[in-house]
N, C-alpha and C positions, 0 to 999 in steps of 0.2 A: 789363615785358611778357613778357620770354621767360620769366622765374619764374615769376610768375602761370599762366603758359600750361603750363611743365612741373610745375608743383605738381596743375593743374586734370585735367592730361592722367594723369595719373600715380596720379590718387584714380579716373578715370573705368575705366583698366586694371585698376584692381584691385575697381570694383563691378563692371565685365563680367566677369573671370574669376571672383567668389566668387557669381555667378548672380545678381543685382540686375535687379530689375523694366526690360525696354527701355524700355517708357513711361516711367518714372520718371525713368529715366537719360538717358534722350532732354528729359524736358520741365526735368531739373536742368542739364545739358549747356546747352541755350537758353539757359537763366536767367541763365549763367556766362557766357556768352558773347554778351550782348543788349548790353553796352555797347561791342563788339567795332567795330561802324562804324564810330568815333570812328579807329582809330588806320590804317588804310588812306590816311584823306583825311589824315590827320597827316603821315603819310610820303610821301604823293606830292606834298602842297605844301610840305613841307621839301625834298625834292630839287628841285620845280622854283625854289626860294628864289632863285638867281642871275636867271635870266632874269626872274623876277620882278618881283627888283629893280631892274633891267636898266632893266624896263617902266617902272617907279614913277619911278625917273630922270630918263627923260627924259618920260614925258607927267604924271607926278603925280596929281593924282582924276580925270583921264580914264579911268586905269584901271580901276577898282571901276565908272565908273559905265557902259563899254563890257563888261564884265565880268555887269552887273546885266542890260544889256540882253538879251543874249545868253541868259542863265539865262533871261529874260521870255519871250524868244521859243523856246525848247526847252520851258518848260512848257506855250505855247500850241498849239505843232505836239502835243507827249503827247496833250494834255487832247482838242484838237479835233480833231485828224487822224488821232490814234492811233497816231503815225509810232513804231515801236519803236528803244529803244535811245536814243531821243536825250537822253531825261529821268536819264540817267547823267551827261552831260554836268556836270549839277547838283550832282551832289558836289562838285565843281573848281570851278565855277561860283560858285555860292551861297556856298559855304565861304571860295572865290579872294577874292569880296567885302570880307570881313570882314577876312583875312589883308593884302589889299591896305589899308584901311580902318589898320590897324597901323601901317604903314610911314607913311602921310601921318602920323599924328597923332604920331609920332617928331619927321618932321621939321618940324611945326608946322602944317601945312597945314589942319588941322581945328579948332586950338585958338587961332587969332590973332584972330577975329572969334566972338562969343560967341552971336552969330545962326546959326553954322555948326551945331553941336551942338544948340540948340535947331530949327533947322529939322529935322535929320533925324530927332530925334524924335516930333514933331507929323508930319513926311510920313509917316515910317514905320509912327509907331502908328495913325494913319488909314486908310492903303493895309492896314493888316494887318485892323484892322476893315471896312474894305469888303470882304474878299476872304474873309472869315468870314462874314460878313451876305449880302451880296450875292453872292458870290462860290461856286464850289463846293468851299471847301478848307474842315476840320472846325478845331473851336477849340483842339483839343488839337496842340498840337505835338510830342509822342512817339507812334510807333505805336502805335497801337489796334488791335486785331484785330478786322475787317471793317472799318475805314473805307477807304472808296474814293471818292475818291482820298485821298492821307494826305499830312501834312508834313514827313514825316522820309524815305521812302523810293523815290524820293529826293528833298531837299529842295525843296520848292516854292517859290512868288511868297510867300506868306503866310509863309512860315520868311523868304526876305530881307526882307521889310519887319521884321518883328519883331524881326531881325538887328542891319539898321538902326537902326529905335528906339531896342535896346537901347546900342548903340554909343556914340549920343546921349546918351540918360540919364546912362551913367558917366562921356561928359566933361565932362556940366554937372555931375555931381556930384562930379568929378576934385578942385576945389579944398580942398572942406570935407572932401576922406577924407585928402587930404595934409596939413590939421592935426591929423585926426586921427592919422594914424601918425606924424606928428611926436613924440608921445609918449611915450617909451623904453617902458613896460609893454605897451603897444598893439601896437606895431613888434614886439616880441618875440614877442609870440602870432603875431602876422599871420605873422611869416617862419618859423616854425615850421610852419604849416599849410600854406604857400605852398611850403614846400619839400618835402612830403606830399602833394601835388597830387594828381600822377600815382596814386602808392598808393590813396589814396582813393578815385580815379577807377575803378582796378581793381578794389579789392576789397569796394567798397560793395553788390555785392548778394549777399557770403558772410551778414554778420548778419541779412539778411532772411531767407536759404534758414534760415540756424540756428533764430532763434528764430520762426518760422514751424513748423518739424518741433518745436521744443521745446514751444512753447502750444496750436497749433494741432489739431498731429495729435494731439494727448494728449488734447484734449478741453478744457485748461485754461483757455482763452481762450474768453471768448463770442464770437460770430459775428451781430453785430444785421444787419440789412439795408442793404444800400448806398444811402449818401447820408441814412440817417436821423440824428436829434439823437444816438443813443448811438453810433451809429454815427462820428461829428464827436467826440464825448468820446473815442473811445479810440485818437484820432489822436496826442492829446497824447503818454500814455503809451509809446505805442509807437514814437513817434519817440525819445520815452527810451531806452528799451531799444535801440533800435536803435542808438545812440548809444554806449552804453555797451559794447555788443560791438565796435562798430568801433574803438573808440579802444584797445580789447585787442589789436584786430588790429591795428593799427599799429604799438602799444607792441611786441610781438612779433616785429615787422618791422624795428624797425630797426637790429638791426644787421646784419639783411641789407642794408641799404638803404647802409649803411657800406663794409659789405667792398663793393658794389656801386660807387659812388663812386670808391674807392681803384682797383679794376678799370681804371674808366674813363679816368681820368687816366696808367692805364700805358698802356693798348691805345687810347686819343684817336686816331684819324688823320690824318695830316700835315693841313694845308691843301692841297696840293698832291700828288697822286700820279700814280709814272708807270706803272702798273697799274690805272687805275680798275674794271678789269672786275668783281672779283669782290665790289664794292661793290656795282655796281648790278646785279649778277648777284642776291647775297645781299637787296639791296632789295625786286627785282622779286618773287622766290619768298616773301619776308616778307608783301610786302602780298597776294600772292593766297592764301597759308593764312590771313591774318587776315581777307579776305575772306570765304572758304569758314565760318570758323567763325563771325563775324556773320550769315551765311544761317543756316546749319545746326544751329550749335550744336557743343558740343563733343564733342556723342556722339550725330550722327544715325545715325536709326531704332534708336539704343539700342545702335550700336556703335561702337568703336574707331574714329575715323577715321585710319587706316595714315598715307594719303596726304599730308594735310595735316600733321599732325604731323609726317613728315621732312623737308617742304618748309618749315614754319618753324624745324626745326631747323640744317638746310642754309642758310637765309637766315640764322638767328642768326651761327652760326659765320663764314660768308663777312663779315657787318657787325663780328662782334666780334675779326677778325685782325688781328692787329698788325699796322701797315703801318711799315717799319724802313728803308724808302727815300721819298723825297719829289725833287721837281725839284729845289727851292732846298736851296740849301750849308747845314749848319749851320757854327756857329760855327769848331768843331773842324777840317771837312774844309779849310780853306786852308791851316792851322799843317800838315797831314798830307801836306798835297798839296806842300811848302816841302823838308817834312824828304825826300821821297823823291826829289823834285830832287835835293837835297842829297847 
């Protein structure tokens, strides 16, 4: 994240200063920065993770499904009341769902009865069709520009049921993937990808900016009309191409992705710290520039954004410090603490 972020921040300084079109810079900034939602709600339910679990503990699928309701009734006060701010609630919410949703099927509570996973399928995929059909939420569930009200921002009823659904699906289909990854060849590729996640997740929309300026603006590439037959043929292709740049950019990536690893395993921090401030000091300031830049982009109105960039670099630094004291003794300090006795 912070790579991506100071690679992205760093190409953006240097088309502001060599004179690069605002618009351009402004609607390439967006682009770079459109899958940027994604890691705000990452990091606020990874720190709230204890109490979480805390919750899961002791009440189990009450959780998710106190959790559902609560998102239900914040999208109804949005929608009908108009009540401002509450439909934020939804990130945590909606997202909390799912994450909670983890934890039961960990520790069995979803996977003991084979009716569990097929019910919240068929609920899910139904409640998400009613509320498409019937309902006032649009069928797409990534932002569109102009749909109002939309599903992604912030997540709607229609994004959890489909949540739901999906949930379902992958546990009834949990058994037949676990023979297949049973397979030494299969298992290979999959933990290879699987371990590429994140990467992926970041930098899947460079190959689209590239070969987009590459065919596009050149004139190389035809331009049929949206939604027609040729239009459906040159999906194929282009998911090719598109395909084939990314997997450059990964190729290129890893051994960043190495020495990043190696990084982590030095600077890890305890379990236990008796300083915790400038974790969630550096937390707090992390998610609000990744915020700002899922709004804005990384170069609104086509400039430098100063502000947000020191504040996720300020957040970087504070999460990436070595923490060199913890509560609990390591192994060492009793043999230390013998000898000074002594």
């Amino acid at each position: 994240m912070a790579v991506y972020s100071g690679l992205v921040l760093l190409a953006v300084g240097i088309c502001s200063a060599v004179g690069v079109d605002p618009d351009t810079l402004a609607l390439v900034g967006w682009a770079m920065a459109m899958q940027f939602w994604f890691l705000p709600v990452y990091l606020i339910l990874s720190v709230l993770t204890p109490p979480l679990h805390a919750a899961h503990r002791r009440w189990g699928l009450l959780v998710p499904v106190a959790m559902g309701a609560a998102a239900l009734a914040a999208d109804a006060l949005t929608l009908a009341v108009q009540v401002p701010y509450v439909g934020l609630l939804n990130y945590v919410l909606v997202w909390g769902v799912a994450y909670q949703l983890g934890f039961c099927w960990h520790d069995g509570l979803l996977t003991g009865r084979r009716r569990v996973p097929a019910a919240m399928t068929a609920g899910g995929g139904l409640a998400f069709a009613a509320l498409i059909t019937l309902g006032p939420f649009p069928v797409s569930l990534i932002l569109v520009t102009g749909q109002t009200p939309n599903n992604t921002n912030p997540p709607s009823a229609a994004m959890l049921a489909w949540a739901v659904a999906q949930v379902g699906l992958c546990l009834l289909a949990a058994p037949a993937v676990r023979r297949l990854l049973d397979r030494e060849r299969v298992w290979r590729a999959v933990r290879h990808v699987g371990g590429a996640s994140m990467t992926l997740y970041l930098w899947h929309m460079l190959p689209v900016l590239v070969v987009a300026a590459a065919f596009y603006l050149t004139g190389i590439a035809p331009e049929p009309a949206f939604g027609s037959a040729a239009w459906w043929g040159l999906r194929v292709p282009w998911l090719l191409v598109l395909g084939v740049v990314l997997v450059g950019v990964l190729l290129a990536l890893r051994p960043l992705e190495r020495r990043q690893a190696l990084l982590y395993e030095r600077i890890r921090p305890d379990v236990c710290l008796r300083r915790p401030w400038p974790l969630w000091l550096g937390l707090t300031t992390s998610v609000a520039a990744l915020a700002g830049f899922a709004m804005r982009g990384f170069a609104p109105d086509g400039r430098f954004p100063v502000l947000p960039a020191l504040s996720l670099a300020l957040g970087t630094t504070l999460v990436m410090a070595r923490r060199r004291t913890a509560v609990h003794q390591t192994p060492d300090e009793p043999k230390n603490a013998l000898r000074k006795a002594a």
